[in-house]
Every structure is written in C-alpha cells, then in structure tokens.
mmJSON file of the N, C-alpha and C atoms, coordinates in Angstrom:
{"data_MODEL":{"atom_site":{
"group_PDB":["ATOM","ATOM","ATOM","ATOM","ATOM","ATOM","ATOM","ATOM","ATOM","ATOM","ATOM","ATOM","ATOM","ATOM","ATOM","ATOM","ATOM","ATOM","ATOM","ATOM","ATOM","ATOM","ATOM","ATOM","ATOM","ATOM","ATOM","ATOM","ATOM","ATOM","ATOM","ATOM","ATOM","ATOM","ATOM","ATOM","ATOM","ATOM","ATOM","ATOM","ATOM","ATOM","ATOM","ATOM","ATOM","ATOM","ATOM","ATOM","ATOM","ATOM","ATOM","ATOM","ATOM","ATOM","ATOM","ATOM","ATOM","ATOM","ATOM","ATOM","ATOM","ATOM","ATOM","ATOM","ATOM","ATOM","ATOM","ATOM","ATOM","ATOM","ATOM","ATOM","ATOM","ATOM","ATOM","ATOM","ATOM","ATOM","ATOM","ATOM","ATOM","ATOM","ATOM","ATOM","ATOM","ATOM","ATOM","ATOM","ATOM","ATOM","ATOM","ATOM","ATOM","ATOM","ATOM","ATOM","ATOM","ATOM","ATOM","ATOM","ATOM","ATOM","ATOM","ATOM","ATOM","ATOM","ATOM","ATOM","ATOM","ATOM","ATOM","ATOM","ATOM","ATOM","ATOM","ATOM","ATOM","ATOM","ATOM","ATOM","ATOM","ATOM","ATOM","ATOM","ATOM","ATOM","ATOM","ATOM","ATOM","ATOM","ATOM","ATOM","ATOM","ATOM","ATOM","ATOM","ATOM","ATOM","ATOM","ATOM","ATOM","ATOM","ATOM","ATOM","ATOM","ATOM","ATOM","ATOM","ATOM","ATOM","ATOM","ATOM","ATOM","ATOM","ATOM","ATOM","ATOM","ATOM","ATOM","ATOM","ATOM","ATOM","ATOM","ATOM","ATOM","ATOM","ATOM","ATOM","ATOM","ATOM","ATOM","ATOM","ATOM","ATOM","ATOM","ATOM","ATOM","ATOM","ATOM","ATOM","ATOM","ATOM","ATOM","ATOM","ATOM","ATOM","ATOM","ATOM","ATOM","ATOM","ATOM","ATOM","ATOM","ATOM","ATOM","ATOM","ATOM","ATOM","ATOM","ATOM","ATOM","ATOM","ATOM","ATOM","ATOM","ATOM","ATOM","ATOM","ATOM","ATOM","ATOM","ATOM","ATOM","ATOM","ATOM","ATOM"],
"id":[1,2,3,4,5,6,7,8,9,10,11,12,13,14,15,16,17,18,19,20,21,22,23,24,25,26,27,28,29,30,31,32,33,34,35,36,37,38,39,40,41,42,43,44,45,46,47,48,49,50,51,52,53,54,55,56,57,58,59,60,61,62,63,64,65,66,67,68,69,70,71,72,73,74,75,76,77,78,79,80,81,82,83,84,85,86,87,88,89,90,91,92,93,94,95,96,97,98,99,100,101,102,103,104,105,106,107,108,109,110,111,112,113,114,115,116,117,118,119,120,121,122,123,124,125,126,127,128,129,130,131,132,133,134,135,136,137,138,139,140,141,142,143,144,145,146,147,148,149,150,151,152,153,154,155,156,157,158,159,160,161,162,163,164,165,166,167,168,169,170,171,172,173,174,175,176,177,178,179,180,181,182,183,184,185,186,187,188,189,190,191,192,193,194,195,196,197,198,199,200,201,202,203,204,205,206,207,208,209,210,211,212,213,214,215,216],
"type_symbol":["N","C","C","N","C","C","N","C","C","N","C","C","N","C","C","N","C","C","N","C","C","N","C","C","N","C","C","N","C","C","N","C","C","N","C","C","N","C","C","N","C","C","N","C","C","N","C","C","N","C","C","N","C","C","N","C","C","N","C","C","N","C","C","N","C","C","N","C","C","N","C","C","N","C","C","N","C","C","N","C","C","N","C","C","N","C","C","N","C","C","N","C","C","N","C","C","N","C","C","N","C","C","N","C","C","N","C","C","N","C","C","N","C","C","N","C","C","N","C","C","N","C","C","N","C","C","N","C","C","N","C","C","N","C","C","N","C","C","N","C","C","N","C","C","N","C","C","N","C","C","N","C","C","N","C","C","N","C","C","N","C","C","N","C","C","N","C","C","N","C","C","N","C","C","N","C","C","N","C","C","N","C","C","N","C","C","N","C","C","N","C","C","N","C","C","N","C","C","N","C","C","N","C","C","N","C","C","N","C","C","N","C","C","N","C","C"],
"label_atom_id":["N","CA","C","N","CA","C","N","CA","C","N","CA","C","N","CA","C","N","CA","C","N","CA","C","N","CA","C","N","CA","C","N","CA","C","N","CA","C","N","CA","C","N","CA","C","N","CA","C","N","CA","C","N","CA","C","N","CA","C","N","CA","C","N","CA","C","N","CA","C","N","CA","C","N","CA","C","N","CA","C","N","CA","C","N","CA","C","N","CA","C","N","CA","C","N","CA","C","N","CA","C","N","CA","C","N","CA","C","N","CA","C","N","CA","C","N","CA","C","N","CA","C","N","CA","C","N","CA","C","N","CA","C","N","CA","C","N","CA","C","N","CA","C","N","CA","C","N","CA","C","N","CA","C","N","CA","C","N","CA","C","N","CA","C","N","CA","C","N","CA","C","N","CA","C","N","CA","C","N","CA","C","N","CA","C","N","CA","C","N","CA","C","N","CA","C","N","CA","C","N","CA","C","N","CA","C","N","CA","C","N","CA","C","N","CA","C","N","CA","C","N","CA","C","N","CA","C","N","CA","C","N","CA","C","N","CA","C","N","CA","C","N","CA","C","N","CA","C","N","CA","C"],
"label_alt_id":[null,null,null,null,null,null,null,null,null,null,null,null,null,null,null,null,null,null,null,null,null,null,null,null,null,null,null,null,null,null,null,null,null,null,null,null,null,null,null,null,null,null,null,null,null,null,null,null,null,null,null,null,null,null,null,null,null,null,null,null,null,null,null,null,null,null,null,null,null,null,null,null,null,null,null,null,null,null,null,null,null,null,null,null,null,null,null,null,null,null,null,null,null,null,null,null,null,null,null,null,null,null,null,null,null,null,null,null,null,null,null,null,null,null,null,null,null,null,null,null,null,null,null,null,null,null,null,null,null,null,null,null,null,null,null,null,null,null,null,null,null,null,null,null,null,null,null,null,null,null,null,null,null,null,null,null,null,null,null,null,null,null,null,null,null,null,null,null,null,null,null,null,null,null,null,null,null,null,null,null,null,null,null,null,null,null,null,null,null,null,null,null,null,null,null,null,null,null,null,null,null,null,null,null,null,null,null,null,null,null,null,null,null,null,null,null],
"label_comp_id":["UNK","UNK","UNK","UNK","UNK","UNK","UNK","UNK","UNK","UNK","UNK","UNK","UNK","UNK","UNK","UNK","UNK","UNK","UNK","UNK","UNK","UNK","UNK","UNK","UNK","UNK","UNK","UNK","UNK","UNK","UNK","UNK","UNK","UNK","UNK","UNK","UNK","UNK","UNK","UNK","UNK","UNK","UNK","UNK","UNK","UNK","UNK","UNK","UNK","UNK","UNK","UNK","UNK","UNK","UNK","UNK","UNK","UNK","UNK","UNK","UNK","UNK","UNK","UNK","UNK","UNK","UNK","UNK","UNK","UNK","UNK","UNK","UNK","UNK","UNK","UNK","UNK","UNK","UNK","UNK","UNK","UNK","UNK","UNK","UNK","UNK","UNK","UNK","UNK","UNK","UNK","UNK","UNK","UNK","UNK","UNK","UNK","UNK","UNK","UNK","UNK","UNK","UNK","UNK","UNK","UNK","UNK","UNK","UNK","UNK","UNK","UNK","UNK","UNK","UNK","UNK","UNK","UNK","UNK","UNK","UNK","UNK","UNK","UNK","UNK","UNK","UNK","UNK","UNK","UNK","UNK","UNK","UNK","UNK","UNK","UNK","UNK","UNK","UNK","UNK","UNK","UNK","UNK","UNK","UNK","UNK","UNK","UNK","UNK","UNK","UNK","UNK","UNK","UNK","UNK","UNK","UNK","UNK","UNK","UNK","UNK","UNK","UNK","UNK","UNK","UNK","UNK","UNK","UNK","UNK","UNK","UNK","UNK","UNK","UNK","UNK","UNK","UNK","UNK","UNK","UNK","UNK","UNK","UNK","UNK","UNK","UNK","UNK","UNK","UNK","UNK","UNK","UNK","UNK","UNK","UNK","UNK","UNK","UNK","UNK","UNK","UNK","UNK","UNK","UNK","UNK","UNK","UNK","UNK","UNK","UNK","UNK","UNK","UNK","UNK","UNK"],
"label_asym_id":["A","A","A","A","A","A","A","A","A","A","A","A","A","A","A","A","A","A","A","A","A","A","A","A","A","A","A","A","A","A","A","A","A","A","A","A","A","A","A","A","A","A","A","A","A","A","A","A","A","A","A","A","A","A","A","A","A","A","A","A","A","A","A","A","A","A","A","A","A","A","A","A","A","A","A","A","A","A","A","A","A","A","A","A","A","A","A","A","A","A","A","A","A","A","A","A","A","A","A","A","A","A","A","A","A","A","A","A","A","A","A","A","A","A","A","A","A","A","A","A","A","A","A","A","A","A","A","A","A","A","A","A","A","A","A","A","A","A","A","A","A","A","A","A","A","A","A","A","A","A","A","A","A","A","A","A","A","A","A","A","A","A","A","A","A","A","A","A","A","A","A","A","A","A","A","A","A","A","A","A","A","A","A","A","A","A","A","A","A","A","A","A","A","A","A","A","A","A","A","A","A","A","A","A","A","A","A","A","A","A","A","A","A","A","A","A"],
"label_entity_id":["1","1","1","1","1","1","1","1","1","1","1","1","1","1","1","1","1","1","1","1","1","1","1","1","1","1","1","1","1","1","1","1","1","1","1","1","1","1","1","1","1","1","1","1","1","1","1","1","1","1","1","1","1","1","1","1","1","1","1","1","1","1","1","1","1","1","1","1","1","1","1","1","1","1","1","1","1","1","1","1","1","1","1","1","1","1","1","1","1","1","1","1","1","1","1","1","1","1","1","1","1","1","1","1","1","1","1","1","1","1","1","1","1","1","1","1","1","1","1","1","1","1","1","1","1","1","1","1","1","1","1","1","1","1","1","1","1","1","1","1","1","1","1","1","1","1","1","1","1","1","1","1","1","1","1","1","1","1","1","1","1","1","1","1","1","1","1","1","1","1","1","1","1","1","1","1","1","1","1","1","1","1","1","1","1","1","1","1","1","1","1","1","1","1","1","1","1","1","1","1","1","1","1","1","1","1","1","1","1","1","1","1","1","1","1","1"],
"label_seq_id":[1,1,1,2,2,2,3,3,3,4,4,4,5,5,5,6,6,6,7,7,7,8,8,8,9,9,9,10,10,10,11,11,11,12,12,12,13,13,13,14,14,14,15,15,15,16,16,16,17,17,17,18,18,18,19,19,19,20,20,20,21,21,21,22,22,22,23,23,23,24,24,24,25,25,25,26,26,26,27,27,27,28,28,28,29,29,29,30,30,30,31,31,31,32,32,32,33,33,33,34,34,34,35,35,35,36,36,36,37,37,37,38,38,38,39,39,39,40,40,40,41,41,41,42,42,42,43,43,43,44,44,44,45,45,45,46,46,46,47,47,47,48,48,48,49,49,49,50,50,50,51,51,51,52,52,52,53,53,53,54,54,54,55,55,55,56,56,56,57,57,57,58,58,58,59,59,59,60,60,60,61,61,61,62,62,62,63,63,63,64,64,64,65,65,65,66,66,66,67,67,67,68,68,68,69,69,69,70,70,70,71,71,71,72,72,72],
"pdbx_PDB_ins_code":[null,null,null,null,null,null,null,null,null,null,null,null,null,null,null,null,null,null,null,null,null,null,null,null,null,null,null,null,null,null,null,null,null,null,null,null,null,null,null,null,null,null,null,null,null,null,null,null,null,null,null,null,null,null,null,null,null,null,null,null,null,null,null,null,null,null,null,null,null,null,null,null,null,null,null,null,null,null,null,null,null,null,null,null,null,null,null,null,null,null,null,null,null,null,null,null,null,null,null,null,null,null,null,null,null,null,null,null,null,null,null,null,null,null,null,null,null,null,null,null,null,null,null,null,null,null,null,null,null,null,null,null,null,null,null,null,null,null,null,null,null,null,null,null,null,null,null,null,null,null,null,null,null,null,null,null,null,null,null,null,null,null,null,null,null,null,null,null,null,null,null,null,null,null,null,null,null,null,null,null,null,null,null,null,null,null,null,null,null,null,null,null,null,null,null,null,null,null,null,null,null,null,null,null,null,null,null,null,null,null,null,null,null,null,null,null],
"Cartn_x":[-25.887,-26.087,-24.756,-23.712,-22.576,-21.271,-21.854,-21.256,-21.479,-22.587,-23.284,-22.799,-22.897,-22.316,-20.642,-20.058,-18.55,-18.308,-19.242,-18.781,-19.234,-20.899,-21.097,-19.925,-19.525,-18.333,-17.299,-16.751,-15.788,-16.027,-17.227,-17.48,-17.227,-17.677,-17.726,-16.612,-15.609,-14.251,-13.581,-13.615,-13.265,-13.756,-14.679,-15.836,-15.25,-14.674,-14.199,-12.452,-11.855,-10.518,-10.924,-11.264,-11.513,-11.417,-12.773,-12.809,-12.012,-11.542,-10.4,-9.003,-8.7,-7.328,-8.05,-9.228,-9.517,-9.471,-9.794,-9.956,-8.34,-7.472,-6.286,-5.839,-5.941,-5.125,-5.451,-6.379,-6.864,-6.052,-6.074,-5.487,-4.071,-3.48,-2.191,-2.119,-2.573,-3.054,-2.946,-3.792,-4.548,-2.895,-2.321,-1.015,-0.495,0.036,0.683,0.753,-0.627,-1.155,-1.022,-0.572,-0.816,0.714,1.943,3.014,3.347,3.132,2.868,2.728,1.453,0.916,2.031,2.192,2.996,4.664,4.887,6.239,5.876,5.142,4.605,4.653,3.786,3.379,4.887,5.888,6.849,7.965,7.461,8.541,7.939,6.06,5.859,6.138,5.999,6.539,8.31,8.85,10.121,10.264,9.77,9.566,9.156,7.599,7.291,8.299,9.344,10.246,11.265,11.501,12.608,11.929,10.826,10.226,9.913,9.567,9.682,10.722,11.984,13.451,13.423,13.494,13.585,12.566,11.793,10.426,11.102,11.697,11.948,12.918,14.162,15.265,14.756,14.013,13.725,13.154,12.221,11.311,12.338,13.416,14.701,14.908,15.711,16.707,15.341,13.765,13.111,12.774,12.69,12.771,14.05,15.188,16.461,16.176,15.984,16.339,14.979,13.877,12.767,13.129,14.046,14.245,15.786,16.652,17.693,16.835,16.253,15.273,14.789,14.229,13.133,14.228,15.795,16.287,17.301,16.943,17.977,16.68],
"Cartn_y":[29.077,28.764,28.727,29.546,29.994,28.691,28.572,27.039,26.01,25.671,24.521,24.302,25.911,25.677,25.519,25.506,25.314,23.512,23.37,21.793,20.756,21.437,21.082,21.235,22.046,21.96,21.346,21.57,20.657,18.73,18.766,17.285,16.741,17.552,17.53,17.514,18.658,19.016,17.082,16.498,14.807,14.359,14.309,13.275,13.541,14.382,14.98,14.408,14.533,14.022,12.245,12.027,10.688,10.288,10.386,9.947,10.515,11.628,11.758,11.104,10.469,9.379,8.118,7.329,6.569,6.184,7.309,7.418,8.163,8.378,8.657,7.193,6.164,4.959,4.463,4.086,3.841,4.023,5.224,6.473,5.774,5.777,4.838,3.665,3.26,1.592,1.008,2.274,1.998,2.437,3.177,3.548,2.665,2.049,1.226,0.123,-0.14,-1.589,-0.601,0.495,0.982,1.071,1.506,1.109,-0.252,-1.045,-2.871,-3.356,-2.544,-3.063,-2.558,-0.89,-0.954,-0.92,-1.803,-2.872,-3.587,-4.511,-5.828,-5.656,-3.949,-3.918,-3.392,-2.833,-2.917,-4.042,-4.905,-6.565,-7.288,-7.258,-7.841,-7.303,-5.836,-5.104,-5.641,-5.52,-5.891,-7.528,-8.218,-9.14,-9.253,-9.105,-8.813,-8.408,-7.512,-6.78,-7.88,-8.983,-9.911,-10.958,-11.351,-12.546,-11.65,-10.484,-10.017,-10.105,-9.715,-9.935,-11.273,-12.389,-13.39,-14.215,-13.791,-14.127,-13.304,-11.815,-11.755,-12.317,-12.421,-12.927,-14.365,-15.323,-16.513,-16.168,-15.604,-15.379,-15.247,-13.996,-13.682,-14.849,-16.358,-17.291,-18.13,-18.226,-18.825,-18.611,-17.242,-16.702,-16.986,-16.774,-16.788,-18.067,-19.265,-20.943,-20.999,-20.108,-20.428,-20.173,-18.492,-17.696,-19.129,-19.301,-20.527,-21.613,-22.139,-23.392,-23.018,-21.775,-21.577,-21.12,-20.767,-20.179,-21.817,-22.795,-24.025,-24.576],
"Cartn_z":[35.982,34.573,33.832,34.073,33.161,33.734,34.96,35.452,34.685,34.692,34.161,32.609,32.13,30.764,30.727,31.506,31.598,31.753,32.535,33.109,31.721,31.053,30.145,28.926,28.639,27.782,28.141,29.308,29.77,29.312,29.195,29.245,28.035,26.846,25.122,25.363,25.779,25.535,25.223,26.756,27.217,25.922,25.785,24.51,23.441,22.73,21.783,21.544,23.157,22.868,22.87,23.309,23.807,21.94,21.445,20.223,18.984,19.547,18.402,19.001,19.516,20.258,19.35,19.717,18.954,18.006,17.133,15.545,14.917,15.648,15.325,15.787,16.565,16.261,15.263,15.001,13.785,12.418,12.521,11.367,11.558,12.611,11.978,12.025,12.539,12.039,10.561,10.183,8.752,8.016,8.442,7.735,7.68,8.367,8.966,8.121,8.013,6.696,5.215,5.083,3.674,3.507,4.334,4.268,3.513,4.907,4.203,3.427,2.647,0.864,0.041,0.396,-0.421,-0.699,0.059,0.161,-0.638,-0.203,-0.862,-2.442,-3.002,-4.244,-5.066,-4.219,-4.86,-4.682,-4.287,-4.361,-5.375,-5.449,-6.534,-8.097,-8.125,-9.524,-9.567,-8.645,-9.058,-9.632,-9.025,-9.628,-10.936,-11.039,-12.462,-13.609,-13.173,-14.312,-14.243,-13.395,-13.475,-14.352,-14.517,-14.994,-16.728,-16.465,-17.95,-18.583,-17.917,-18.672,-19.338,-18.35,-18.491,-19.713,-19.606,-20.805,-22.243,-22.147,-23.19,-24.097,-22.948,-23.197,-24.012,-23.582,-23.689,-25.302,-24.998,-26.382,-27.447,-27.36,-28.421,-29.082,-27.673,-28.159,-29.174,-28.718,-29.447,-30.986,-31.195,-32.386,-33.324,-32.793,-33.271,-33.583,-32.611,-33.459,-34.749,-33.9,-35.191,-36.984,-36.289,-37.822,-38.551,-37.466,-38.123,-38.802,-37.985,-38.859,-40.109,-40.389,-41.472,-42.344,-42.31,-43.254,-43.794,-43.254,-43.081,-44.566],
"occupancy":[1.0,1.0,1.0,1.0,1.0,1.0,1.0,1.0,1.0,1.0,1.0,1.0,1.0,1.0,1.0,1.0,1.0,1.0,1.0,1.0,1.0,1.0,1.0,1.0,1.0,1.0,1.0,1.0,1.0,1.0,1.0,1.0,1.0,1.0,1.0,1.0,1.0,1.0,1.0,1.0,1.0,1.0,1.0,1.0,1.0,1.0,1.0,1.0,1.0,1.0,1.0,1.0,1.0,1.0,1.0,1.0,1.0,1.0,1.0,1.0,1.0,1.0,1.0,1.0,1.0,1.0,1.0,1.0,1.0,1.0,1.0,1.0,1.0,1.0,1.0,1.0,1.0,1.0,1.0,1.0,1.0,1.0,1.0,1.0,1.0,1.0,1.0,1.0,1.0,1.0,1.0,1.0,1.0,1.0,1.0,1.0,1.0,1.0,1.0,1.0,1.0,1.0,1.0,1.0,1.0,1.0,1.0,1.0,1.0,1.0,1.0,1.0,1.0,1.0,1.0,1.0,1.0,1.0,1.0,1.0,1.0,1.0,1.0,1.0,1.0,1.0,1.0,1.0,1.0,1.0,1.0,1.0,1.0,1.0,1.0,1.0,1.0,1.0,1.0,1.0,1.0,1.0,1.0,1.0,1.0,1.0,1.0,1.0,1.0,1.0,1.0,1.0,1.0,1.0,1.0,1.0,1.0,1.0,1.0,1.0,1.0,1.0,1.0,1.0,1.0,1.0,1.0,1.0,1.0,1.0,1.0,1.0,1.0,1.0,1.0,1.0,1.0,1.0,1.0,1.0,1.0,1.0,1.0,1.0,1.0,1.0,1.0,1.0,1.0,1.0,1.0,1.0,1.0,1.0,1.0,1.0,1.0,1.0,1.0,1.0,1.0,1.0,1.0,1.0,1.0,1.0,1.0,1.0,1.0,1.0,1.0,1.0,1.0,1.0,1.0,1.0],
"B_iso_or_equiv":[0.0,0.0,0.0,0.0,0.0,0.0,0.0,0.0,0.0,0.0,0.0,0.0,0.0,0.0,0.0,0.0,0.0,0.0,0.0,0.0,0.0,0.0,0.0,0.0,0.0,0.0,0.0,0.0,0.0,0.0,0.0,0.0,0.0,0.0,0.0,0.0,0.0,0.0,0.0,0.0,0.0,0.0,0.0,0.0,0.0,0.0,0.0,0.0,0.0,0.0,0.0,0.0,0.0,0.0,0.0,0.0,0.0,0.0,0.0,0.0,0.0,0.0,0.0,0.0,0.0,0.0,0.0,0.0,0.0,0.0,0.0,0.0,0.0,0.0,0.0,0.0,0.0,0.0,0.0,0.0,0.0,0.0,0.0,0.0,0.0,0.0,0.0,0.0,0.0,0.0,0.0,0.0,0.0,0.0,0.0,0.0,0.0,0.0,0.0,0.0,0.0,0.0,0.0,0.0,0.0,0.0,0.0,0.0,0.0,0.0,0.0,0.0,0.0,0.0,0.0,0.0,0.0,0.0,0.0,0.0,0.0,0.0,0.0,0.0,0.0,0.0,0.0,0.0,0.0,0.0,0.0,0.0,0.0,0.0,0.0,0.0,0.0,0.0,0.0,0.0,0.0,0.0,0.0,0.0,0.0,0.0,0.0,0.0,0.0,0.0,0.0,0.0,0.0,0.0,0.0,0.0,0.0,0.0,0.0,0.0,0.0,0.0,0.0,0.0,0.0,0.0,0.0,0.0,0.0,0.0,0.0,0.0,0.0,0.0,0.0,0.0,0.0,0.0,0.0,0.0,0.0,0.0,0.0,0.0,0.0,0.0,0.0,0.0,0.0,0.0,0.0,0.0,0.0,0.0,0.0,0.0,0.0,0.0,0.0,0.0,0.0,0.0,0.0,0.0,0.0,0.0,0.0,0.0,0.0,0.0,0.0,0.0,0.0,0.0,0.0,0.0],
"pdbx_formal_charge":[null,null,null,null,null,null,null,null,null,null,null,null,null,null,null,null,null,null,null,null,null,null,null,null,null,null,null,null,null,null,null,null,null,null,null,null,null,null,null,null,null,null,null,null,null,null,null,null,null,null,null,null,null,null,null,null,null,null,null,null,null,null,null,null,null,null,null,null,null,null,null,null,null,null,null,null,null,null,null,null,null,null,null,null,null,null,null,null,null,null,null,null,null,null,null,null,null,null,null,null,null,null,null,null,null,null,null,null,null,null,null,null,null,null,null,null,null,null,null,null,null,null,null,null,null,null,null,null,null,null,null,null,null,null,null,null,null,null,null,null,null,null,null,null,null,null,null,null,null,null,null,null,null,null,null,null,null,null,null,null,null,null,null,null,null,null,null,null,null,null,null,null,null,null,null,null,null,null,null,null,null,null,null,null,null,null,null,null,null,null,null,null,null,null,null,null,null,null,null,null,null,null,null,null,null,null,null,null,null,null,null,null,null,null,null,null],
"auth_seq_id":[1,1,1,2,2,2,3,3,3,4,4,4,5,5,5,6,6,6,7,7,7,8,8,8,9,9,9,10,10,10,11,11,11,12,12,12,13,13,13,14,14,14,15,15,15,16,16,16,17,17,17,18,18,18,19,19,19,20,20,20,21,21,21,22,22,22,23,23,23,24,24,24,25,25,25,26,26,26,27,27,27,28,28,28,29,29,29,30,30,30,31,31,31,32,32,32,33,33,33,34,34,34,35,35,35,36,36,36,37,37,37,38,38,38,39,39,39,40,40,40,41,41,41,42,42,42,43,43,43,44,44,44,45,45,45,46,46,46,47,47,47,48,48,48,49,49,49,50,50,50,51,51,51,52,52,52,53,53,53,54,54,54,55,55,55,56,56,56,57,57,57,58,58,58,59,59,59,60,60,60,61,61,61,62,62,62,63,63,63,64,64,64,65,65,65,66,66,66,67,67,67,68,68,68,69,69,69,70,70,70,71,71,71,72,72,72],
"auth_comp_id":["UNK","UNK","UNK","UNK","UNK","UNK","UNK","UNK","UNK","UNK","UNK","UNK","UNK","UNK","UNK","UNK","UNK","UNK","UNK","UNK","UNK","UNK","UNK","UNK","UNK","UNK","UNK","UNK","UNK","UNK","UNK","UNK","UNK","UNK","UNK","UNK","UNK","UNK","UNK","UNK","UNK","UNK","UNK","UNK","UNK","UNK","UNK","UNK","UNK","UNK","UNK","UNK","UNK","UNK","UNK","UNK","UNK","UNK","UNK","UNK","UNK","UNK","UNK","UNK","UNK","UNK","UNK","UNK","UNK","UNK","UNK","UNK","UNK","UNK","UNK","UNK","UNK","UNK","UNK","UNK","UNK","UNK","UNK","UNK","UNK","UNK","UNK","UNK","UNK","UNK","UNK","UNK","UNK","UNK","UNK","UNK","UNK","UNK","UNK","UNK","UNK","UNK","UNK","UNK","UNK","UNK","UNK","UNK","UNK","UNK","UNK","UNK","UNK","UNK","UNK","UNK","UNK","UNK","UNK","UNK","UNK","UNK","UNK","UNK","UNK","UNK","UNK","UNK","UNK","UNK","UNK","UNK","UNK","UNK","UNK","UNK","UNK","UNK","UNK","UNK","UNK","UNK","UNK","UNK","UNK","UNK","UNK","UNK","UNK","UNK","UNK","UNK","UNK","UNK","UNK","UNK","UNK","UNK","UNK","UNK","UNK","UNK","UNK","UNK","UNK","UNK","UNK","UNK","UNK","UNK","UNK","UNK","UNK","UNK","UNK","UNK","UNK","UNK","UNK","UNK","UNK","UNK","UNK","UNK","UNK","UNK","UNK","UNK","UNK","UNK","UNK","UNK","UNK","UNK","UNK","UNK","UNK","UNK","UNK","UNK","UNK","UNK","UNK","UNK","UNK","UNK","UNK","UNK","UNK","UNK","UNK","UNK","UNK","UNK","UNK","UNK"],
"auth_asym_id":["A","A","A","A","A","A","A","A","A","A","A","A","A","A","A","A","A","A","A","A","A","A","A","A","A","A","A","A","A","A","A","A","A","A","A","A","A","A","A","A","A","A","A","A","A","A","A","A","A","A","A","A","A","A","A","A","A","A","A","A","A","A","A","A","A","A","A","A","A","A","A","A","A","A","A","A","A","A","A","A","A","A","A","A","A","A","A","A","A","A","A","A","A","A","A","A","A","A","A","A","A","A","A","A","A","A","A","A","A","A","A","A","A","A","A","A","A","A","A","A","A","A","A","A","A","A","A","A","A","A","A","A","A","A","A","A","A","A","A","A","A","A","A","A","A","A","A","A","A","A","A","A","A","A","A","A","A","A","A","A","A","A","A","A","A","A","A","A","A","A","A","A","A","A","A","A","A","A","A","A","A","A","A","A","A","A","A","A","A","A","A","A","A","A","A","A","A","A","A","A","A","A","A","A","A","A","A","A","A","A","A","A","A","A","A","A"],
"auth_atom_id":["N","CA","C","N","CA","C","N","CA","C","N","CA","C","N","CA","C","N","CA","C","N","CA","C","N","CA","C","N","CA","C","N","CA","C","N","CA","C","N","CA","C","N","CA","C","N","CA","C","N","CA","C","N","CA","C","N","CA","C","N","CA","C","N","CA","C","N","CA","C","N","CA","C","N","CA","C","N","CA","C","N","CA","C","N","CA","C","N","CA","C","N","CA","C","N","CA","C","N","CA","C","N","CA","C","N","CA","C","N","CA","C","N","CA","C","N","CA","C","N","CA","C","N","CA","C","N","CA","C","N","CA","C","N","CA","C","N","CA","C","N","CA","C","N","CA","C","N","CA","C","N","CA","C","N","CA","C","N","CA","C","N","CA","C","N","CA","C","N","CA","C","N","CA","C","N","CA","C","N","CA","C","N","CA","C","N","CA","C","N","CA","C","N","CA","C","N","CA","C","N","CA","C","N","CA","C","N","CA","C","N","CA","C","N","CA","C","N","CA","C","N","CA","C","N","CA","C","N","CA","C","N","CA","C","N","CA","C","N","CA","C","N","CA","C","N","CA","C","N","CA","C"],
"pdbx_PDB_model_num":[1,1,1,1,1,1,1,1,1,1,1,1,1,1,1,1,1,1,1,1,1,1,1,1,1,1,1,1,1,1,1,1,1,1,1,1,1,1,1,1,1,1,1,1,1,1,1,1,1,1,1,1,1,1,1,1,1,1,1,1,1,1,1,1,1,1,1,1,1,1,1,1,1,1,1,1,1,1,1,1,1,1,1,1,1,1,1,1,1,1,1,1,1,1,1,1,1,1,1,1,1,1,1,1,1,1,1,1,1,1,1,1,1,1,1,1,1,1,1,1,1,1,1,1,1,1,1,1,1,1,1,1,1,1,1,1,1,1,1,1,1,1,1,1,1,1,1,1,1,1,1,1,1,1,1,1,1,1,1,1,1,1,1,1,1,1,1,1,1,1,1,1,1,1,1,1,1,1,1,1,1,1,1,1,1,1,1,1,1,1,1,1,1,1,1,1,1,1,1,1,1,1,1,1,1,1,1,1,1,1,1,1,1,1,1,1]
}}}
C-alpha cells in the first residue's frame, strides 16, 4: 500500500512538473510580447511629444501672423 502510494505520488510529482514547464513557457512568452508592447508604447509616446512640439510651435507662428493681421 505505502508503495503504491509512493509511485502514485511520484506520478503527480511528473504531472505537476510537466505542466508547470508548460505554463512557465508561456509565462515568458507572454513577457516577452509585454516587453515588445512596451517598446513600441514608448516609440509611439515619443513620437507623440515630437508631433506635439511641432503642432505647437506651428500653432505659435499661426497666431503671431493672425494677431499681425488683426493689428495691421
């Protein structure tokens, strides 16, 4: 009996690593792609803050000729 329950555990023991190896590739897998995004999400914010400069800058010179015109 105390056999049986050894080999029986022994077997869970396998079943147990088995699916935790599985579900740990996974686990970095999934990192792996969450790294990735967030590269991605900081190339697109950097961006964003270059196209904002640029929009404001733009907006300034538009105002400035608007406020010259209206004082002409």
């Amino acid at each position: 009996m105390l056999q049986h329950l050894h080999h029986f555990a022994g077997s869970k023991e396998s079943e147990i690593e088995e699916v935790s190896k599985v579900h740990y590739q996974d686990f970095i897998l999934i990192v792996d792609e969450l790294l990735s995004l967030l590269s991605d999400v900081n190339s697109l914010k950097s961006s964003l803050f270059d196209f904002n400069a640029k929009l404001q800058s733009v907006g300034l010179l538009l105002l400035s000729s608007l406020d010259a015109f209206i004082e002409a």
